[in-house]
N, C-alpha and C positions, 0 to 999 in steps of 0.2 A: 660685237659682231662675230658669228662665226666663221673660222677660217675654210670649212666647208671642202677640208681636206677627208679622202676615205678611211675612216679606220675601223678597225676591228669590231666594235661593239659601240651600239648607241643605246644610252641608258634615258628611258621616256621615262618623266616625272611631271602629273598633273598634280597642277597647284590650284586650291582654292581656299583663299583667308589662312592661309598656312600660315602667319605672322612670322613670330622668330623662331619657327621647326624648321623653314624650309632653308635656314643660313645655316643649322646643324647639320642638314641631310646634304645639302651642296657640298659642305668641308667635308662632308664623310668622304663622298664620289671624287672632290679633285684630292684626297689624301690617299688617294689607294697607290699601292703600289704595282701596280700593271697601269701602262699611262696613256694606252693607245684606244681612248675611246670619246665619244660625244655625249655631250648632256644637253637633252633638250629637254626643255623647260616647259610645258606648256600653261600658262595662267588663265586659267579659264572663267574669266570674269570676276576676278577676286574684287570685293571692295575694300579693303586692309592695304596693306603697303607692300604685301607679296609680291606684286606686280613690279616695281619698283626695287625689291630686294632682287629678283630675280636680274633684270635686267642690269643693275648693278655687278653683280656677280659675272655677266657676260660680257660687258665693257674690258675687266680683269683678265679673262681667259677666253682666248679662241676655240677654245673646245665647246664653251656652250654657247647654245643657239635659243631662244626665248621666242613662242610662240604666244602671241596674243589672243583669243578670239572670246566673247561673248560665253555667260555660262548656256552648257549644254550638258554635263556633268562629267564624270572621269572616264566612263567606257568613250564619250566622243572627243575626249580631252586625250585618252590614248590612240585611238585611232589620229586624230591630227598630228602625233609624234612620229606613228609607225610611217602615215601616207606623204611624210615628209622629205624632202630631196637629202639631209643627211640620214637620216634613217633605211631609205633604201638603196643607198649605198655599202651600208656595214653588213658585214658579215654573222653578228649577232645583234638581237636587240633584246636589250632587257629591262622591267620595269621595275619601277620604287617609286613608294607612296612618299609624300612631302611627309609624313611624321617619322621617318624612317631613318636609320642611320647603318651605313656598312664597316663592317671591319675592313682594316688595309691590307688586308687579302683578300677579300671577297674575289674583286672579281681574277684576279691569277688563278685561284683555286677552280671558281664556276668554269671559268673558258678554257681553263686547264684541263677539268674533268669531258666537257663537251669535245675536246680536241681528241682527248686520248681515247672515248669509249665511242666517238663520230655520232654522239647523242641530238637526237630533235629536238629536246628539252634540257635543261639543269635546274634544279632547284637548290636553296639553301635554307638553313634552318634560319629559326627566327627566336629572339630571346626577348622577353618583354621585362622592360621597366619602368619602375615606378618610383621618380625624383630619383634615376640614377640607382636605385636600387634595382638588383633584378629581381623577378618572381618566378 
């Protein structure tokens, strides 16, 4: 359950049948090194055990919040994260896909750069791999 305290940045992550990606992308988010943020979770009708990892994962840490609802696909699977009571609380909101994984900087550097240049936007680069190789 989450502790539905305000912090800084809430990071929306639609899951569907994400199996065992979406335990990689979770340890990415609670391994950052900047710690003041929320994960919500939204499982958007998964039939796989997503659902269930996720919630798992929430039990563990008060920072994530697990949103259940019926598939309607990711853009309404993000919109249920943004039009959410921790979401519009934070001060930043930012999204990751369940196949995703952040470095443990990510987000110090993202909110870091948004803080110091009073940006509408951050973006970060993206590296793709393949079995842990990169390409």
């Amino acid at each position: 359950m989450a502790d539905n305290s305000i912090r800084t940045v809430a990071i929306i992550v639609p899951v569907y049948n994400a199996g065992n990606k979406i335990k990689s992308c979770i340890r990415s988010v609670l391994n950052q090194s900047f710690k003041d943020f929320s994960l919500i979770l939204v499982n958007d009708g998964s039939t796989d055990k997503s659902g269930k990892i996720c919630d798992d994962f929430a039990r563990r840490d008060g920072r994530i919040c697990v949103i259940h609802q019926e598939n309607k696909g990711s853009v309404e699977a993000r919109k249920a994260g943004i039009y959410s009571d921790i979401a519009q609380k934070a001060k930043f909101l930012m999204f990751c896909d369940a196949d995703d994984r952040m470095l443990e900087d990510a987000l110090q550097v993202l909110i870091g750069n948004a803080e110091k240049y009073e940006a509408d936007c951050v973006c970060g680069n993206m590296r793709k791999t393949f079995k842990n190789i990169p390409i």
